[in-house]
C-alpha positions in Angstrom: 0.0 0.0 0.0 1.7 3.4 -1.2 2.0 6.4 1.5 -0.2 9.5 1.5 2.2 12.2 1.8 1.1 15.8 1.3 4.4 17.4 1.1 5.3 21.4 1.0 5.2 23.2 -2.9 8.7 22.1 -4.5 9.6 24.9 -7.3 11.4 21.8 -8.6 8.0 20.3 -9.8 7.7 22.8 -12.6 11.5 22.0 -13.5 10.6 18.1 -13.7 7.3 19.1 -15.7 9.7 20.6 -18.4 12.4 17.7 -18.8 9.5 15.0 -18.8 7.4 17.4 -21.4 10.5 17.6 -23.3 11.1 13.9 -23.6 7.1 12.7 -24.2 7.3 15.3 -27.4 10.3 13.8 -28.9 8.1 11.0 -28.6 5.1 11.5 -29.8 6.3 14.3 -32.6 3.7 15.4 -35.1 0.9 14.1 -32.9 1.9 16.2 -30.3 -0.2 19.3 -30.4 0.5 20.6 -26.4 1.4 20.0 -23.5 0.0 21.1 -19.8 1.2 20.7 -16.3 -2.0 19.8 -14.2 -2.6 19.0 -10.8 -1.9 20.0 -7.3 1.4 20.2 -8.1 1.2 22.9 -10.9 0.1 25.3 -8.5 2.1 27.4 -6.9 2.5 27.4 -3.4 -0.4 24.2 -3.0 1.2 21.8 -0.9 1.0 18.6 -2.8 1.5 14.7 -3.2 4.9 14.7 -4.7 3.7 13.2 -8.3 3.7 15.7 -11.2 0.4 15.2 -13.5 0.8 16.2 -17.1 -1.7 16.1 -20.0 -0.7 16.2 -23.5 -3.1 16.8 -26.1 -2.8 15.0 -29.1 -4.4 15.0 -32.5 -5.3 11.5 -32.4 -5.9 9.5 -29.5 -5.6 5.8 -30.7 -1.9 6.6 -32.1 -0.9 6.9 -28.4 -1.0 3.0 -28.0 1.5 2.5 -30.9 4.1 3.9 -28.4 4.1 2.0 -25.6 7.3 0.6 -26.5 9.0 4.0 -26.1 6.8 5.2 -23.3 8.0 1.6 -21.3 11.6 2.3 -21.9 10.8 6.2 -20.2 9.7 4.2 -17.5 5.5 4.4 -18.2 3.0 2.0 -17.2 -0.1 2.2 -19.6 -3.0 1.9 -17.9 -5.5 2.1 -20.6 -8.5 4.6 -20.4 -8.5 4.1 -16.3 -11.7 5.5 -15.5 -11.9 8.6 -17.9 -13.8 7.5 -21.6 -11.2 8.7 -23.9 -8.0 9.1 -22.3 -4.8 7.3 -22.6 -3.4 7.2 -19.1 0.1 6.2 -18.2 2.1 6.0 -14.3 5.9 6.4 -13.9 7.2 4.4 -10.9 5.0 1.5 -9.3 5.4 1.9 -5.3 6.4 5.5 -5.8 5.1 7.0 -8.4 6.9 10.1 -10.1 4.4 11.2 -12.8 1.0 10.3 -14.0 0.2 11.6 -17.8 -3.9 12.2 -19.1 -3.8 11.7 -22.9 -6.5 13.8 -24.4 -7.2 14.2 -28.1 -7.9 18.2 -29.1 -11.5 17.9 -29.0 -12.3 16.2 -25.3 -13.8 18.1 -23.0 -11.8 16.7 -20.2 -8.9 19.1 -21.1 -10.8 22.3 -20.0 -12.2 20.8 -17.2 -8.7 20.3 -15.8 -7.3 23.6 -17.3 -9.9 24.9 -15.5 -9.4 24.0 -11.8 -5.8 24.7 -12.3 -6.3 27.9 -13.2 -9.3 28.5 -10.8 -6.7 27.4 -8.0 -3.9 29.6 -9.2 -6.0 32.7 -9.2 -8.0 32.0 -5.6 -5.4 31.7 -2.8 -8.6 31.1 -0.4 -9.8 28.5 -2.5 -6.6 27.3 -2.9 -5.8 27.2 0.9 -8.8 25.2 1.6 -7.9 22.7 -0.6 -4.6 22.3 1.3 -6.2 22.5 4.3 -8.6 19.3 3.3 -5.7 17.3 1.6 -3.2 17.6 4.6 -6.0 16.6 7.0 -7.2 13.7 4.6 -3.6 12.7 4.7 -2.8 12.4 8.4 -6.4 10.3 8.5 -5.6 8.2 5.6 -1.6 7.9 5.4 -1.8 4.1 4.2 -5.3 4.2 1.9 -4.9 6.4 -0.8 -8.5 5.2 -2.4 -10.3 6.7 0.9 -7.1 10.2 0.7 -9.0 10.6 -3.0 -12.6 9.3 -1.9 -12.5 12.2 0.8 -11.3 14.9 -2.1 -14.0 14.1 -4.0 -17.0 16.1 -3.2 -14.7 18.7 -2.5 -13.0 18.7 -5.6 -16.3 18.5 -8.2 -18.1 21.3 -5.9 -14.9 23.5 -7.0 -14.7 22.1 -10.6 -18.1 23.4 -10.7 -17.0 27.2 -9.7 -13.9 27.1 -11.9 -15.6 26.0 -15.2 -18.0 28.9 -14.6 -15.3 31.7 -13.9 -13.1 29.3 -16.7 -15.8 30.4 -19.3 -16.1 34.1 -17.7 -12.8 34.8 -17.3 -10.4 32.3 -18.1 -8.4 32.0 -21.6 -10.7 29.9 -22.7 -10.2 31.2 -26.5 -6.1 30.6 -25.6 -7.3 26.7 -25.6 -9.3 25.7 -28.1 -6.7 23.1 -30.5 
């Protein structure tokens, strides 16, 4: 059973989002269209579980499983879909896990929805600290069951998900990410 640890924000995280983005487009070349650093970690200042969480939009989604030969020798798991219709998803490290990546093509809405609670985060420190606040506590109850650490962020998170695609399609760049 892997270790819930919510650890301090580590400016490093957006360091080891740039050499991992660097190496998944050399990969995945033409199909690449961009790449985003999600998750707790891709906020600044969030305390966070020490695994960076990248999505990479692609033009076409099924071309991703002709590459699981090169994502294996990055280090990558496939997972297959894992829960989300439409995604490719992918863990580095099996006991400790480094990086997760979400594989969207252009067109799934899935992309916005995380762009948006990113963003939502990074530009409500209240909302932001609350979050923390919920993670570290769901971390000192849980510290050995990471299903019940994410069952316990769950409400939390789609209540805010909610917010943030509203102020996303008020005031976010949403015309920045359309593919």
């Amino acid at each position: 059973m892997r270790k819930v640890e919510v650890l301090n924000y580590d400016r490093q995280w957006s360091t080891a989002f740039e050499v991992e983005a660097q190496k998944l487009k050399r990969v995945f070349k033409d199909n690449m269209i961009v790449i985003f650093h999600i998750g707790s970690t891709s906020v600044p200042g969030l305390k966070a579980k020490p695994i960076i969480d990248i999505l990479p939009v692609v033009k076409d989604i099924a071309e991703v499983d002709d590459y699981l030969i090169e994502m294996n020798a990055l280090g990558y798991e496939a997972r297959g879909e894992n829960g989300i219709r439409g995604r490719r998803y992918f863990q580095k490290g099996h006991d400790n896990r480094t990086h997760h990546l979400h594989f969207f093509a252009k067109d799934n809405k899935e992309i916005i929805r995380h762009l948006a609670f990113r963003d939502y985060l990074r530009t409500h420190p209240l909302e932001a600290e609350r979050y923390c606040a919920l993670k570290e506590s769901l971390a000192i109850k849980h510290s050995t069951d990471i299903h019940a650490y994410i069952e316990g962020k769950n409400a939390y998170v789609k209540k805010v998900e909610q917010k943030a695609l509203v102020w996303f399609e008020r005031f976010g760049n949403l015309h920045q990410h359309r593919f």
